[in-house]
C-alpha positions as a Python dict, from the first residue, in 0.01 Angstrom:
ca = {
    (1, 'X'): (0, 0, 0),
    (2, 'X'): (15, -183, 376),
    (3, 'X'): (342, -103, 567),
    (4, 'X'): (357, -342, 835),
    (5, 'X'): (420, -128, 1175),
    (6, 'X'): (726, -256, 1414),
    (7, 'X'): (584, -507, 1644),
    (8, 'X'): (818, -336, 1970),
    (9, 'X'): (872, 8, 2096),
    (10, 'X'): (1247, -124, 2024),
    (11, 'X'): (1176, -184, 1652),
    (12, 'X'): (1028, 95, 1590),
    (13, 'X'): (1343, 279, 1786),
    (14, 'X'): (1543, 67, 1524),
    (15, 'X'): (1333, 135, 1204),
    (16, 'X'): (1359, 506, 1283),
    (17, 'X'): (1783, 491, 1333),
    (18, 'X'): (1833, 318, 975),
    (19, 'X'): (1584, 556, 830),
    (20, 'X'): (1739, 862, 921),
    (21, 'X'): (2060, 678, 825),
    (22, 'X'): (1980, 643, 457),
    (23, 'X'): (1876, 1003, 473),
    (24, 'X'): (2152, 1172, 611),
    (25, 'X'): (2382, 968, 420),
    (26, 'X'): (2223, 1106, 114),
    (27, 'X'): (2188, 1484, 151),
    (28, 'X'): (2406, 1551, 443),
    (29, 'X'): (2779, 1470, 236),
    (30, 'X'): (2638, 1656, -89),
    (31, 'X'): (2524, 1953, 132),
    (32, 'X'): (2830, 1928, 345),
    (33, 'X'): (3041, 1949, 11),
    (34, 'X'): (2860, 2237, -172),
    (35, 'X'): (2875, 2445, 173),
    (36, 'X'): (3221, 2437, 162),
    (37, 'X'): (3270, 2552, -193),
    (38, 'X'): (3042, 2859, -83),
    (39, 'X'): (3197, 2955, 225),
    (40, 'X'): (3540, 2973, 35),
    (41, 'X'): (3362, 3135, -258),
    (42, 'X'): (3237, 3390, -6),
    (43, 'X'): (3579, 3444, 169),
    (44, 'X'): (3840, 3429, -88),
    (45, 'X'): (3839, 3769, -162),
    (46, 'X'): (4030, 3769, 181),
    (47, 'X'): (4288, 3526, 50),
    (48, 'X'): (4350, 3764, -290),
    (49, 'X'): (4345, 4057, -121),
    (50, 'X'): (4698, 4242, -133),
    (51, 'X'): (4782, 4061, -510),
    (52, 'X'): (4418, 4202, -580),
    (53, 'X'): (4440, 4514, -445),
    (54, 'X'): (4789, 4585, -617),
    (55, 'X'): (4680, 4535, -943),
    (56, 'X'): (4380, 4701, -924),
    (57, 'X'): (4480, 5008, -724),
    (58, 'X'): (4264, 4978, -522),
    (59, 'X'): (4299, 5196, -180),
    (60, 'X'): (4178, 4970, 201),
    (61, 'X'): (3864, 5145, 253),
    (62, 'X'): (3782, 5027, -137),
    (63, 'X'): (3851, 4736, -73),
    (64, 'X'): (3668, 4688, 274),
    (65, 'X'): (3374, 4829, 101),
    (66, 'X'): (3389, 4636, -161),
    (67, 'X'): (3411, 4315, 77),
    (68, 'X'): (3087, 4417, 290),
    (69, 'X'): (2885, 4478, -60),
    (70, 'X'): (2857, 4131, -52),
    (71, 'X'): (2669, 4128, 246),
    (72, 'X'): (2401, 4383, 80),
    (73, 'X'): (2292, 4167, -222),
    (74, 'X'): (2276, 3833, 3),
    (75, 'X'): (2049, 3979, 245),
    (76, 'X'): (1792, 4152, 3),
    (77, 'X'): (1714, 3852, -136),
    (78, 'X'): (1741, 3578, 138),
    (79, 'X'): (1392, 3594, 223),
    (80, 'X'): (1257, 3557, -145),
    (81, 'X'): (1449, 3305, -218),
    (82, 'X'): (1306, 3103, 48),
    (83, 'X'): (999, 3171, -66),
    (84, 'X'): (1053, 3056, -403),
    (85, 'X'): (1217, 2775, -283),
    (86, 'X'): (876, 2700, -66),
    (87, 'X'): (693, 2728, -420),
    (88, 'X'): (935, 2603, -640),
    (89, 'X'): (1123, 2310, -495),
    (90, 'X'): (1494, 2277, -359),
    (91, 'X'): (1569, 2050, -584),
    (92, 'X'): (1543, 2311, -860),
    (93, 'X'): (1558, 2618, -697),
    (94, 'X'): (1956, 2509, -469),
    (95, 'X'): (2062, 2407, -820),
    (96, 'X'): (1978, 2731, -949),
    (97, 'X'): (2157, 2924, -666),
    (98, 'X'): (2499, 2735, -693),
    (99, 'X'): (2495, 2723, -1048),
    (100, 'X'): (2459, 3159, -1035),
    (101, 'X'): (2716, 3152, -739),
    (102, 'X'): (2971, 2989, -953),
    (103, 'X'): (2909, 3177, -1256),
    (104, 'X'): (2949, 3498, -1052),
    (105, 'X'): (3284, 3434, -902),
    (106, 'X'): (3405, 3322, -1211),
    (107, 'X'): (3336, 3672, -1302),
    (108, 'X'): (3567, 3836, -1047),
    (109, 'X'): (3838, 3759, -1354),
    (110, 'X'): (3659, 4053, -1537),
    (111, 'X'): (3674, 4314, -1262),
    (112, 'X'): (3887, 4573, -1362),
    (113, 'X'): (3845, 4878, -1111),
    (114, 'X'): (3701, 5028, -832),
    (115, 'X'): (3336, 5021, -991),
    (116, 'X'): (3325, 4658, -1165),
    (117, 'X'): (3476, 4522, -790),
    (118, 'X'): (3139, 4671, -641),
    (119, 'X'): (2871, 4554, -874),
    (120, 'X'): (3064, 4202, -862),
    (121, 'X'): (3031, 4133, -497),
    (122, 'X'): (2684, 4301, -516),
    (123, 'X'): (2597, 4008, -792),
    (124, 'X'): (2772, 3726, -556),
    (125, 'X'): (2579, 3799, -263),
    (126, 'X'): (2254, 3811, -487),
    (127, 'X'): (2359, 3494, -649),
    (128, 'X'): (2458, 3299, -374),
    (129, 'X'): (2160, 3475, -118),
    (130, 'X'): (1918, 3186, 15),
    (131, 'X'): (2128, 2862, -35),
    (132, 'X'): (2260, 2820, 345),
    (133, 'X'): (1883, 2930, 471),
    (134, 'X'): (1732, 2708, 165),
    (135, 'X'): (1935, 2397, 310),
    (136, 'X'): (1811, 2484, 681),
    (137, 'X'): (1438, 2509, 575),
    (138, 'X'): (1514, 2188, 327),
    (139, 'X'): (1679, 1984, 620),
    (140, 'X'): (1325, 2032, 794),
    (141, 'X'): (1161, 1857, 491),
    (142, 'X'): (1329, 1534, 559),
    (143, 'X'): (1498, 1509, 950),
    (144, 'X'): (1264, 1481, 1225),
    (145, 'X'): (1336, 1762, 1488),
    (146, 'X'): (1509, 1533, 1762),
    (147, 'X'): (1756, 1416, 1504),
    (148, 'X'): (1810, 1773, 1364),
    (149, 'X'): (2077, 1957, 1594),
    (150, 'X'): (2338, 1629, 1503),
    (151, 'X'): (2254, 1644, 1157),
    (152, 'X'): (2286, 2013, 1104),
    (153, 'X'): (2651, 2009, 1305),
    (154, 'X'): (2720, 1753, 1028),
    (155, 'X'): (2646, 2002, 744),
    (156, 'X'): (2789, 2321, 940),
    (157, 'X'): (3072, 2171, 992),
    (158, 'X'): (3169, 2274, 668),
    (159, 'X'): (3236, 2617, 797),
    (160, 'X'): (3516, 2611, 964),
    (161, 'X'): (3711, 2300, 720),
    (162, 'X'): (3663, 2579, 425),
    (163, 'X'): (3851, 2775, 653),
    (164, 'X'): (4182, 2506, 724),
    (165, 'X'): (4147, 2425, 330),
    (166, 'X'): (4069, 2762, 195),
    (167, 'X'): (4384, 2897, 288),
    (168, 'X'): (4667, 2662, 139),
    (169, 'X'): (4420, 2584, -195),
    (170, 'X'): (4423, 2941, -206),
    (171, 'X'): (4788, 2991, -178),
    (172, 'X'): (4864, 2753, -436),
    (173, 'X'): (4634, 2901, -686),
    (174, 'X'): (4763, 3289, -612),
    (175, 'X'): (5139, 3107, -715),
    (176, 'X'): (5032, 3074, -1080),
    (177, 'X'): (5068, 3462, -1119),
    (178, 'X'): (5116, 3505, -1501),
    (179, 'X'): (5026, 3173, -1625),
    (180, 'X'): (4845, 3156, -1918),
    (181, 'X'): (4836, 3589, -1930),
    (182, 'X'): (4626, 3551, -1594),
    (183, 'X'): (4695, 3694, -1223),
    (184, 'X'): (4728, 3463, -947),
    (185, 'X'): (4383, 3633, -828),
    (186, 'X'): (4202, 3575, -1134),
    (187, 'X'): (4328, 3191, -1146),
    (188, 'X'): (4175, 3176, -770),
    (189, 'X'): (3840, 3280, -882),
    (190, 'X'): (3806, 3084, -1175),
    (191, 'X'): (3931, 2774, -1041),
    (192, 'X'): (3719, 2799, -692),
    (193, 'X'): (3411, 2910, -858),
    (194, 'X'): (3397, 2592, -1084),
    (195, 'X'): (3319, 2365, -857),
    (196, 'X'): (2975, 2542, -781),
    (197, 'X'): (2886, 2526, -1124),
    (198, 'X'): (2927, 2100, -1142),
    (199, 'X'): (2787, 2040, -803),
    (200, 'X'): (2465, 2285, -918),
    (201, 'X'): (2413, 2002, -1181),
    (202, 'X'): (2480, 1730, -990),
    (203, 'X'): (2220, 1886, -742),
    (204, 'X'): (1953, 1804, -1021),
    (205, 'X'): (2036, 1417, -980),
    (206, 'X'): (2100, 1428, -573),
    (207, 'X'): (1894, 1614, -394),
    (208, 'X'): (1494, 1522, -386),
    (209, 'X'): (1209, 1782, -351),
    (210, 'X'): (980, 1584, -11),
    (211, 'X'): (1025, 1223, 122),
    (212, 'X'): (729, 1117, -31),
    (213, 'X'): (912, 1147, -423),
    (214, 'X'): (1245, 956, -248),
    (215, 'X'): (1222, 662, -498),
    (216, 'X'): (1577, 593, -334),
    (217, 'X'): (1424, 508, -23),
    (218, 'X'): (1232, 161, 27),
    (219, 'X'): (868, 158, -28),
    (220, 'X'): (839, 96, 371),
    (221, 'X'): (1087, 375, 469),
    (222, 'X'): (956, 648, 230),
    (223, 'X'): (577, 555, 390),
    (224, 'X'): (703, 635, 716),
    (225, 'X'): (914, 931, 673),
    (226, 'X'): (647, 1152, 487),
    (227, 'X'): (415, 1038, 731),
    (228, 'X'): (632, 1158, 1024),
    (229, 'X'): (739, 1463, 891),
    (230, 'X'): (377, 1530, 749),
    (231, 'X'): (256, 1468, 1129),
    (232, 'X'): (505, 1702, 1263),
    (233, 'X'): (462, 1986, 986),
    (234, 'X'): (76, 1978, 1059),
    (235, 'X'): (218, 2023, 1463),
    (236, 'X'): (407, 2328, 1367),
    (237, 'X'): (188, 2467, 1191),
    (238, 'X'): (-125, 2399, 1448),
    (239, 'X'): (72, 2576, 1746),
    (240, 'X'): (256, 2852, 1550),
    (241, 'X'): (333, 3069, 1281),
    (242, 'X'): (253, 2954, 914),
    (243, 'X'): (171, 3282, 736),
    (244, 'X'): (473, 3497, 581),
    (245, 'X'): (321, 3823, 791),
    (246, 'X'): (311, 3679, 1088),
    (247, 'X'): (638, 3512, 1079),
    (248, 'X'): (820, 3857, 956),
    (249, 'X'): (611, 4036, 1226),
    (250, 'X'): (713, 3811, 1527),
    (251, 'X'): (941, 3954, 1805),
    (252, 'X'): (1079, 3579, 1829),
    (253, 'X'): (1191, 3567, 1496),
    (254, 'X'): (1323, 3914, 1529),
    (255, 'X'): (1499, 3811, 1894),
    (256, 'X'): (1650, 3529, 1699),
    (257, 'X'): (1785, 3784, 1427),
    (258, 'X'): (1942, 3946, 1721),
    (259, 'X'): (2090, 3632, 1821),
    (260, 'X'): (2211, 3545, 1493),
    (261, 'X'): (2372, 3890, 1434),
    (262, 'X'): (2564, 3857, 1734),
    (263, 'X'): (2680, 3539, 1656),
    (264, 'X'): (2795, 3677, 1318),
    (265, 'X'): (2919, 3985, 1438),
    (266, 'X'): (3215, 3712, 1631),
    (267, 'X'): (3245, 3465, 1323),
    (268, 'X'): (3353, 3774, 1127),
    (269, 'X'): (3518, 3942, 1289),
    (270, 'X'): (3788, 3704, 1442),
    (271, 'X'): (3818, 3461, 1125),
    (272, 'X'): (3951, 3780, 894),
    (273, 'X'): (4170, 3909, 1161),
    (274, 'X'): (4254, 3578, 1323),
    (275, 'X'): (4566, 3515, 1103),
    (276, 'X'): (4681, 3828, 1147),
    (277, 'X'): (4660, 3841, 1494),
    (278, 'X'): (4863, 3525, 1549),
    (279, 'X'): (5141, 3639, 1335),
    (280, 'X'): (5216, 3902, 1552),
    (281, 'X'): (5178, 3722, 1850),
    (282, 'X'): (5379, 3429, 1668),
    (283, 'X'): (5683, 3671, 1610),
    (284, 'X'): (5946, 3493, 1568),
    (285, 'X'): (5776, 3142, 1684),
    (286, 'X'): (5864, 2897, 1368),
    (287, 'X'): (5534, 2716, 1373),
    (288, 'X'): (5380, 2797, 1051),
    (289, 'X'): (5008, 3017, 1100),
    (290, 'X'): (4803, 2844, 896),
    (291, 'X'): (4872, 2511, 1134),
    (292, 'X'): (4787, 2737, 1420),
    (293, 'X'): (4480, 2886, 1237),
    (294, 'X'): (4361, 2544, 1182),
    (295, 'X'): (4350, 2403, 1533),
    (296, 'X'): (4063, 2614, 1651),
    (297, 'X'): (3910, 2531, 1370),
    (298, 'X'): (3969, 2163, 1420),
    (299, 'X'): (3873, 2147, 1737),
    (300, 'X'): (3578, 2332, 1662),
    (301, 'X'): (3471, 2062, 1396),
    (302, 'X'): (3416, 1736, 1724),
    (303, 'X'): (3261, 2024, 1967),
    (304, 'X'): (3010, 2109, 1707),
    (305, 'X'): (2866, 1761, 1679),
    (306, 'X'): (2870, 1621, 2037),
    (307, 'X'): (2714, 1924, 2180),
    (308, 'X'): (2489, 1905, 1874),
    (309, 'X'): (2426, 1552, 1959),
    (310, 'X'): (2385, 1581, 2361),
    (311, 'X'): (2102, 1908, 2222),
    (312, 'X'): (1906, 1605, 2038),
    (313, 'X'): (1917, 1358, 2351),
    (314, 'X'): (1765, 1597, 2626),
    (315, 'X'): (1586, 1816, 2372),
    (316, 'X'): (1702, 2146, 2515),
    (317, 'X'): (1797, 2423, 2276),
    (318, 'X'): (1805, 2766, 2502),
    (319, 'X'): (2057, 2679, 2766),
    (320, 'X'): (2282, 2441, 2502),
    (321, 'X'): (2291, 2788, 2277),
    (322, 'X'): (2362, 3039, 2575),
    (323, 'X'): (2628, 2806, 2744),
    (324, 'X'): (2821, 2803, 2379),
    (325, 'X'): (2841, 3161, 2343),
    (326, 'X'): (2920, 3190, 2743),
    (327, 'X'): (3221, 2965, 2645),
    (328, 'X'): (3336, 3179, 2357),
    (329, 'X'): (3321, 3475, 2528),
    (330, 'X'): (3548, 3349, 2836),
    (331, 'X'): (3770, 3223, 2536),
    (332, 'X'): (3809, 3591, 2402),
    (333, 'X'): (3860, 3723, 2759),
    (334, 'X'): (4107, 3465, 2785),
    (335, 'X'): (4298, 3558, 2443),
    (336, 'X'): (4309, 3869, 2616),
    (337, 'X'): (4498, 3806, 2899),
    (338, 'X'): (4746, 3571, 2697),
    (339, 'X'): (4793, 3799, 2440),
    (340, 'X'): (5161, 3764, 2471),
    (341, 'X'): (5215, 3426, 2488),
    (342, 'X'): (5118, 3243, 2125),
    (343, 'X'): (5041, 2902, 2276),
    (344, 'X'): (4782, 2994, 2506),
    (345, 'X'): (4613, 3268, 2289),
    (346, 'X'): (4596, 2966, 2046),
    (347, 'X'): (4415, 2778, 2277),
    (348, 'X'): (4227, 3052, 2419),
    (349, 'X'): (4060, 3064, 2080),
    (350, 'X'): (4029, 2739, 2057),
    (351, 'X'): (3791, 2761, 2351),
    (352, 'X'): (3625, 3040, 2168),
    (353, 'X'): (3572, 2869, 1861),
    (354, 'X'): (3409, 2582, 2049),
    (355, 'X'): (3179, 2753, 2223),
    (356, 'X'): (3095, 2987, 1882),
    (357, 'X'): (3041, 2751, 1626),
    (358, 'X'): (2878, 2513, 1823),
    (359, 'X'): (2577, 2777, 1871),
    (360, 'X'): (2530, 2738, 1549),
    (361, 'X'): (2423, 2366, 1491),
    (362, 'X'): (2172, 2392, 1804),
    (363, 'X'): (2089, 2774, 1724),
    (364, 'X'): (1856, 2644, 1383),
    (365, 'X'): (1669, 2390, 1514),
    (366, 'X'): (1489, 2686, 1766),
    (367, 'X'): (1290, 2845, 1436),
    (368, 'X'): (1144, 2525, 1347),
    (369, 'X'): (965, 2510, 1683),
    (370, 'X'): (731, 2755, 1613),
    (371, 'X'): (775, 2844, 1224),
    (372, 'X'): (617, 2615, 973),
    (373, 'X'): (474, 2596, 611),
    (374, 'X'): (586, 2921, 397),
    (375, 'X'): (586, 3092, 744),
    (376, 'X'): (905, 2907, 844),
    (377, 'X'): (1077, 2969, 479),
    (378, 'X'): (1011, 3379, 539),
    (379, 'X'): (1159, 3350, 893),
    (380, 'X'): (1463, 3125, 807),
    (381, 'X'): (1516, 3397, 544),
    (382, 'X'): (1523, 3689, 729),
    (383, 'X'): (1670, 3548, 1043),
    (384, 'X'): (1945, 3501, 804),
    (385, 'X'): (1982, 3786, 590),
    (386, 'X'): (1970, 3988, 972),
    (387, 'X'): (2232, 3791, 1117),
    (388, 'X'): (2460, 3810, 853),
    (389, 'X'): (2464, 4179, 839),
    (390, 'X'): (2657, 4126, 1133),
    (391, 'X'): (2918, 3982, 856),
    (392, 'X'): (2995, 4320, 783),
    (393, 'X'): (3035, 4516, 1105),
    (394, 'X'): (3271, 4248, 1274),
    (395, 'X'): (3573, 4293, 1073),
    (396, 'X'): (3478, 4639, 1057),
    (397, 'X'): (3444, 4655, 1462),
    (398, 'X'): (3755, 4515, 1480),
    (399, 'X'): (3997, 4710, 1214),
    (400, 'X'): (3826, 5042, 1323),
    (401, 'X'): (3937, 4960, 1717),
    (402, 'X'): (4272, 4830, 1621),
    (403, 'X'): (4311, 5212, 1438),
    (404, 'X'): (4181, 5392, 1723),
    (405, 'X'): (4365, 5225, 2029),
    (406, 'X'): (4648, 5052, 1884),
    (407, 'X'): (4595, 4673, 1991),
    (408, 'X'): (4331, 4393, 1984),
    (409, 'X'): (4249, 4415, 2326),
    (410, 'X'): (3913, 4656, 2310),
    (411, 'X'): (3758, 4508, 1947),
    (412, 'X'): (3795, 4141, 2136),
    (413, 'X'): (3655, 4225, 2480),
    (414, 'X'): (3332, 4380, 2281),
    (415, 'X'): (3297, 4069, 2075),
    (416, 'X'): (3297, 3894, 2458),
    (417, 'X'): (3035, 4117, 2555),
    (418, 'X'): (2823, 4057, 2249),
    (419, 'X'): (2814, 3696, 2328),
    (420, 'X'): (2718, 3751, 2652),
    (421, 'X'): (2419, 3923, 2504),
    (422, 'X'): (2363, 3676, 2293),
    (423, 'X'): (2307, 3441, 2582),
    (424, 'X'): (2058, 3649, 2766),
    (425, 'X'): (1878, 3711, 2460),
    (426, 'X'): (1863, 3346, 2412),
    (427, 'X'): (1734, 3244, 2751),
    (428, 'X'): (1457, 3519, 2796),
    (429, 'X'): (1303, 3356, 2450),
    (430, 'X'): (933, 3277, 2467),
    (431, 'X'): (979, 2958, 2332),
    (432, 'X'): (980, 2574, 2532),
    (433, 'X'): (1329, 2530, 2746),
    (434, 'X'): (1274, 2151, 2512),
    (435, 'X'): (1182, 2128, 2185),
    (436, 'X'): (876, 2001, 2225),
    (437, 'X'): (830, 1811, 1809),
    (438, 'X'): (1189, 1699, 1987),
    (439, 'X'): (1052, 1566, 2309),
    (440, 'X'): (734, 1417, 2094),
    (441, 'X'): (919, 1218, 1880),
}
């Protein structure tokens, strides 16, 4: 088949923008939508917590356990469900994972003790374990790497708006205690873990394995995309790691797990104590905490795609990643020394969440620069499983400090030192200042 080539440097410019259009408009909303059903699915247990607890008798250091065992089955099998994924397809294989997701929280209804609690988060994070790396590695598939850090924000945004809707969904679900002979707590897993079921069906339909199957995409379009994603795989590939051992075995990728941990290690541990810590600084302030939860959160949501945005147009992913988690750190230092006064600790993490969260849409397009073929799938899988340990020892951090000294103060100035870390990390990388498949394109 001939595809006629754009006559202008400005055509092709044009070609590319409607392209990556119909793409994004595609996959990005479905992925945005079924990233927010996990996040919620992963973080309701927060929500439920004191109904749950109650009826189950179970004591706090149960429960916290109980919480983190999540964290265990997720990361054993994040990097072999990349793998699969490599082998199998993501249009199969992310249908597979949200479908098991859903049934699993749906199963929280059954737990009935201590013991059933435990091997039920165990079998959420197994089920759920590889479908926020699979999307990463699957985003590479079809959005050229200068578009990717604006496209990613779009789909990580969904982070922090399952965090402003989790909570009042939540609520209302927890107030139909003893309809139907069911707790409030067994209503909110049913009812949230649904949705993950459908949307692993719908997946089947939606999402599309490589550009080059995209019958949805003009005959003209689809010819170009696989050829310029083809042309930058074989890039990849030619200047870095491509082989499963050498990805697993490179300090970069185990630098970026550092990274990634860090990062984690804040998301954690301020979102589940966040609330808490703003009703006591609230007292007896009338505005309601789940508006000031949300305007972190909200503000979070623009930062995340202009930075993400202004990454793609110069190309530079180091200094755009350590000047985020710079920011968030000065916001915790900040929340700090307005610990009193509810209005400016709200903003104060505001400017924390900015900075934060915004790491996180620039943060994934640094693997692809020198990951690629199944070598890219191991490394996006363990740089996740890694970082989200750090799921587990945040909270932890932070409720274990609050014990010992009696305040905030300590557990929030060592999440500001961690991102400081984080940055340094970040900028003594071996890897190009630009993306260079960025710069390229």
């Amino acid at each position: 088949m001939h595809v006629t080539e754009p006559a202008t440097p400005e055509q092709a410019a044009q070609r590319r923008r409607e392209v990556i259009a119909r793409v994004a408009r595609r996959l990005i909303p479905f992925a945005f939508i079924c990233y927010v059903v996990a996040y919620i699915d992963r973080v309701n247990i927060g929500f439920a917590a004191s109904a749950f607890q109650r009826d189950l008798g179970l004591t706090d250091t149960q429960y916290g356990i109980g919480a983190g065992l999540f964290f265990l089955g997720y990361c054993l099998f994040e990097v072999p469900s990349n793998l699969i994924l490599e082998r199998a397809g993501a249009r199969r294989w992310i249908a597979r994972i949200m479908i098991g997701w859903g049934i699993a929280s749906m199963g929280m209804v059954f737990v009935r003790g201590v013991n059933s609690f435990y091997a039920a988060r165990i079998v959420l994070g197994i089920a759920e374990a590889g479908f926020f790396p699979g999307v990463v590695l699957y985003l590479t598939y079809w959005i050229p790497s200068a578009e990717r850090a604006r496209t990613g924000a779009l789909f990580m945004m969904a982070a922090p708006v399952s965090i402003i809707l989790g909570a009042p969904v939540s609520a209302a679900l927890l107030s139909l205690d003893g309809a139907l002979g069911l707790r409030g707590w067994q209503w909110l897993f049913l009812v949230e873990g649904l949705p993950a079921v459908l949307l692993g069906v719908l997946a089947l339909r939606v999402l599309t394995d490589r550009p080059a199957d995209a019958t949805w995409l003009p005959d003209a379009d689809r010819t170009w995309l696989t050829a310029t994603m083809d042309a930058e795989a074989a890039r990849r590939i030619s200047s870095g790691h491509s082989s499963v051992f050498r990805s697993l075995s490179s300090g970069r990728v185990w630098l970026l797990c550092l990274v990634y941990f860090l990062n984690t290690v804040n998301t954690y541990g301020i979102f589940l104590w966040l609330p808490k810590m703003l009703t006591e600084a609230a007292g007896s302030t009338r505005a309601p905490i789940s508006l000031l939860t949300a305007i972190p959160f909200t503000a979070a949501l623009v930062a995340m795609v202009l930075i993400g945005r202004h990454s793609d147009r110069t190309g530079e992913r180091k200094g755009h990643v350590a000047a985020c988690a710079i920011t968030a750190a000065i916001g915790l230092v900040l929340a700090v020394v307005f610990r009193h006064n509810i209005w400016l600790l709200v903003l104060s993490f505001t400017l924390s969440q900015i900075g934060q969260r915004s790491v996180m849409s620039v943060f994934w397009t640094m693997p692809p620069i020198f990951l690629g073929g199944t070598g890219a799938a191991a490394g996006i899988g363990l740089i996740n499983a890694i970082g989200n340990l750090g799921g587990a020892v945040g909270p932890s951090l932070m409720g274990a400090l609050r014990d010992f000294t009696g305040a905030y103060t300590t557990g929030l100035l060592i999440l500001a030192g961690a991102l400081v870390l984080e940055s340094i990390v970040v900028l003594t990388l071996r890897i190009p200042s630009r993306d260079p498949h960025a710069v390229s394109s």
